[in-house]
C-alpha positions in Angstrom: 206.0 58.1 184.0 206.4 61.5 182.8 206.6 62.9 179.2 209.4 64.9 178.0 208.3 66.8 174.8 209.7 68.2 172.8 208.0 70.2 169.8 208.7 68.6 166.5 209.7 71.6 164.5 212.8 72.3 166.9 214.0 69.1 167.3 214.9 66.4 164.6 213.2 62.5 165.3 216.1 61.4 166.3 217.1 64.2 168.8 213.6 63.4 170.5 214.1 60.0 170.8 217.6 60.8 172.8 216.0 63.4 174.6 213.0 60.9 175.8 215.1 57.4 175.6 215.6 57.4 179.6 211.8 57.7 180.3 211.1 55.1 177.4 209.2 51.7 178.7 211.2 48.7 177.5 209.0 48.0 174.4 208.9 51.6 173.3 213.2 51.7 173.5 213.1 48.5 170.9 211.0 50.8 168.6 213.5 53.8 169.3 216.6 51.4 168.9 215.0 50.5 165.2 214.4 54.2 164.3 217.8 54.9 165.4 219.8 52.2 163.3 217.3 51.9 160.5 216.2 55.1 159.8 215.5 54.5 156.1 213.8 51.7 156.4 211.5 53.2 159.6 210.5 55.6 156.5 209.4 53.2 154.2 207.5 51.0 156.9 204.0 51.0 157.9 202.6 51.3 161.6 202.0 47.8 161.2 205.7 47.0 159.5 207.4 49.0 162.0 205.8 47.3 164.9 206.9 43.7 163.4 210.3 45.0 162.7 210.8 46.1 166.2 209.3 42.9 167.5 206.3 45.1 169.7 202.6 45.3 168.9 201.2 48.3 166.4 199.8 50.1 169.7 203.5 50.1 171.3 204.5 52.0 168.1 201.8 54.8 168.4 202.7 55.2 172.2 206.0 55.4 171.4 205.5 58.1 169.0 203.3 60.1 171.3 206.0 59.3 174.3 208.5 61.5 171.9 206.2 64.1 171.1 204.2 63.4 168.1 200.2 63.6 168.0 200.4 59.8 166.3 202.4 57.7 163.7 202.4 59.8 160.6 202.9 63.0 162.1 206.1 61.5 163.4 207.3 59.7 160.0 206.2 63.1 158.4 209.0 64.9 160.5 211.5 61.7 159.8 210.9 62.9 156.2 211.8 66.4 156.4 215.0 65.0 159.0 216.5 62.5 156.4 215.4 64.9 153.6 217.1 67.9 154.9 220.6 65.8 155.9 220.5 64.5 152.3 220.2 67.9 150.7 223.0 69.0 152.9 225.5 66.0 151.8 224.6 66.9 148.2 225.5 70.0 148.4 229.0 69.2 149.3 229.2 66.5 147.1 228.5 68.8 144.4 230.7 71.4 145.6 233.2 68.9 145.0 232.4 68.9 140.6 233.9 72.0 139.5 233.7 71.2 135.9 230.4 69.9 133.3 233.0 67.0 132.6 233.6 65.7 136.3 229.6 65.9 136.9 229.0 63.9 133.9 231.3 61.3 135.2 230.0 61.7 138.5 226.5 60.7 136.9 227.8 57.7 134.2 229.2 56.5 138.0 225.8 56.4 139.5 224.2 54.6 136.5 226.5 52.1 136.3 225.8 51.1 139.8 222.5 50.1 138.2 223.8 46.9 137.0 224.4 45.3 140.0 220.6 45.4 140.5 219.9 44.1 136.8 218.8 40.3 136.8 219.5 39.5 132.3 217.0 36.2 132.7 214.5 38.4 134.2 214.8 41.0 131.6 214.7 38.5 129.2 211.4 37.1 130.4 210.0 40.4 130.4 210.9 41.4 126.5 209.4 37.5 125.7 206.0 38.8 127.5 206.2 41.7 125.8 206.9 39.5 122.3 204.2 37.5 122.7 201.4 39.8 123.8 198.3 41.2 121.6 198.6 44.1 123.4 201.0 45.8 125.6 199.2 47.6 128.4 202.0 50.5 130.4 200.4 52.5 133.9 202.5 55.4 135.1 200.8 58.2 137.1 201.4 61.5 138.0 205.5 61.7 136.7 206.1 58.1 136.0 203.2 58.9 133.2 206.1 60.7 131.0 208.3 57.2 131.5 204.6 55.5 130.1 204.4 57.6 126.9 207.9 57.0 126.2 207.9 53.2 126.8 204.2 53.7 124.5 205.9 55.7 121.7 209.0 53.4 121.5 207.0 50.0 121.2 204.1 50.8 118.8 207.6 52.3 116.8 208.5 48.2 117.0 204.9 47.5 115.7 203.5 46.6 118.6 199.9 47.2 119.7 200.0 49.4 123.4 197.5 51.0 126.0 197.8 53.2 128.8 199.9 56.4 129.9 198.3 57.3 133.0 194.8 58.6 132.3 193.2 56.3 135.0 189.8 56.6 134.2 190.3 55.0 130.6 193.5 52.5 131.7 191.0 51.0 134.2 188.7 50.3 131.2 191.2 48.9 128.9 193.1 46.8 131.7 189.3 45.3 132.1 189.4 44.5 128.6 192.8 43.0 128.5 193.3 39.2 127.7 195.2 36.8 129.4 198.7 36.6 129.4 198.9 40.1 128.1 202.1 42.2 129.8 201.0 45.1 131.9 204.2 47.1 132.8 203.7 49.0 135.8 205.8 52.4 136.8 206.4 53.9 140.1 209.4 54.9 141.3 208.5 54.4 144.8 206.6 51.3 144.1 203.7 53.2 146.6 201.7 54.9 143.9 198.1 53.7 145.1 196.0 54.2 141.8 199.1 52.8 140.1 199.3 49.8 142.5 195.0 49.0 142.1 195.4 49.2 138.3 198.1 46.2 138.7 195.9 44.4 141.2 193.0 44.4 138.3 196.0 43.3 135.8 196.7 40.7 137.9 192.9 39.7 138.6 192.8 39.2 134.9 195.9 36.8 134.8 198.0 38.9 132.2 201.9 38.8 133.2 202.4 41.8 135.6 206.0 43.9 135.4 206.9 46.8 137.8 209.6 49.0 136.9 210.7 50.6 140.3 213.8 52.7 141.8 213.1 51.1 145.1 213.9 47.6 145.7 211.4 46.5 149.0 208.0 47.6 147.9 204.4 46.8 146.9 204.5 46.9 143.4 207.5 44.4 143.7 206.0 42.0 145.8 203.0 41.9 143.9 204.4 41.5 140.2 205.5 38.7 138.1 208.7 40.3 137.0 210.5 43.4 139.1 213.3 45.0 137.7 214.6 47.9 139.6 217.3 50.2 139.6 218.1 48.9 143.4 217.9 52.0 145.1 216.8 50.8 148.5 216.9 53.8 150.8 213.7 56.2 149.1 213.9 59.0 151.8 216.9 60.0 149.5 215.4 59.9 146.5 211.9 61.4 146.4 212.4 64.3 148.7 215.0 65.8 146.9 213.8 68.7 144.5 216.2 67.4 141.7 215.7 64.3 141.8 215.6 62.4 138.5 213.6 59.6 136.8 217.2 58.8 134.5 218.3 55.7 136.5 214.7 54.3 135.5 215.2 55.1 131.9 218.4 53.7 131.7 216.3 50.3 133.2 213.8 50.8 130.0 216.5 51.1 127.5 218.3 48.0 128.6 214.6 46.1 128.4 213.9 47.4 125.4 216.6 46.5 123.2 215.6 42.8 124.0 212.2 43.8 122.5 212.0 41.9 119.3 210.8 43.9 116.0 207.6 43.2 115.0 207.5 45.3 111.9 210.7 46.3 109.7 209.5 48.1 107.2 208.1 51.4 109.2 206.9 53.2 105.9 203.4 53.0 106.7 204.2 54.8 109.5 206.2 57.4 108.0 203.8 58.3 105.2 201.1 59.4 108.1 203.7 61.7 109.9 205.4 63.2 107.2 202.4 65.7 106.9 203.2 67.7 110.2 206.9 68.0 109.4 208.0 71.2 107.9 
């Protein structure tokens, strides 16, 4: 059967896959048909993943890719990337075309987080502040940007009195997960729910039996699978998120605020802490 191909950085995925569908075998079109109607979730999804979901073995998927053009696998998922990326840059831009005024973006945004409710279990959250409550010490992992959600979520609960480690210096949060006690909380953060030193760090968390809590914009993921407690602010499809060069951790922080404020206060009277600061303020 001949080959048809097509050079990736002419073509989009999906006009390679129409190009090449007619020469397809009948195993490779059920991995094309999956591409084609799930295109999101052929982002998220492994070699392995993708084969299941199409219902052919992992080999079918590489020859499939190589059939449209790709040297392998990733190569291809790295141009479905730049494909969904560049259609959702496109549709932004006319969506915000659309916001003349500060006042009709802002709206535009308190729409977006509201959606975030729908994806908001109260019971779970609930059993998250109790971990939280009854912990010696709070242990919160964010690396690379999710590290500035850490030192926030750090700052806000030793301001409750309680006891807190991490921030996303992995040597050291290695160390001090190790040291951790049972039934501990280790909150998690990854907006992708991928982040592989962030994902080890909860494995070791959950080695050591402490209560394990990921805090993710994506809803199908590792971190979610693998923790006690997932709350997430539901967005499902993460080619639109993460590519984007605006895109924003605020959905998440709305997610923290919301947990937080069932955090119960361990110490009211914050003098002690005031007395120790007031010597750097002007």
């Amino acid at each position: 059967m001949a080959y048809n191909i097509n050079m990736t950085d002419e073509y989009t995925v999906w006009e390679n896959i129409k190009n090449n569908y007619e020469s397809l075998y009948a195993a490779e079109a059920k991995v094309a048909d999956f591409i084609l109607n799930n295109p999101g979730q052929a982002l998220e999804a492994n070699v392995s993943e993708t084969a299941e979901l199409s219902g052919v073995s992992d080999a079918t998927v590489v020859r499939f890719c190589k059939r449209i053009g790709y040297g392998g696998f990733y190569q291809m998922k790295i141009q479905l990337s730049h494909d969904m990326g560049k259609n959702w840059t496109m549709n932004k831009e006319r969506e915000i075309q659309r916001y003349d005024s500060a006042q009709e973006r802002i709206l535009a945004i308190t729409n977006n987080i509201a959606t975030i409710s729908r994806h908001m279990d109260t019971e779970v959250i609930k059993s998250c502040a109790r971990a939280i409550d009854n912990s010696a010490t709070v242990f919160v992992i964010g690396n690379g940007y999710a590290k500035i959600i850490a030192c926030d979520i750090i700052y806000r609960l030793t301001r409750k009195g309680i006891r807190c480690s991490g921030g996303g210096y992995s040597e050291t949060d290695f160390e001090n997960l190790y040291l951790g006690q049972e039934k501990d909380a280790a909150i998690f953060i990854s907006r992708s729910g991928e982040d592989k030193k962030t994902y080890k760090e909860m494995q070791l968390a959950a080695k050591k039996k402490m209560i394990t809590i990921s805090l993710t914009d994506a809803v199908k993921c590792p971190m979610t699978q693998l923790a006690d407690y997932s709350l997430t602010t539901g967005i499902e499809d993460r080619a639109r998120v993460f590519i984007h060069e605006n895109s924003s951790s605020l959905n998440m922080m709305i997610l923290v605020e919301v947990l937080l404020d069932y955090v119960t206060q361990r110490h009211e009277d914050k003098s002690y802490l005031d007395e120790v600061v007031s010597g750097d303020r002007l």
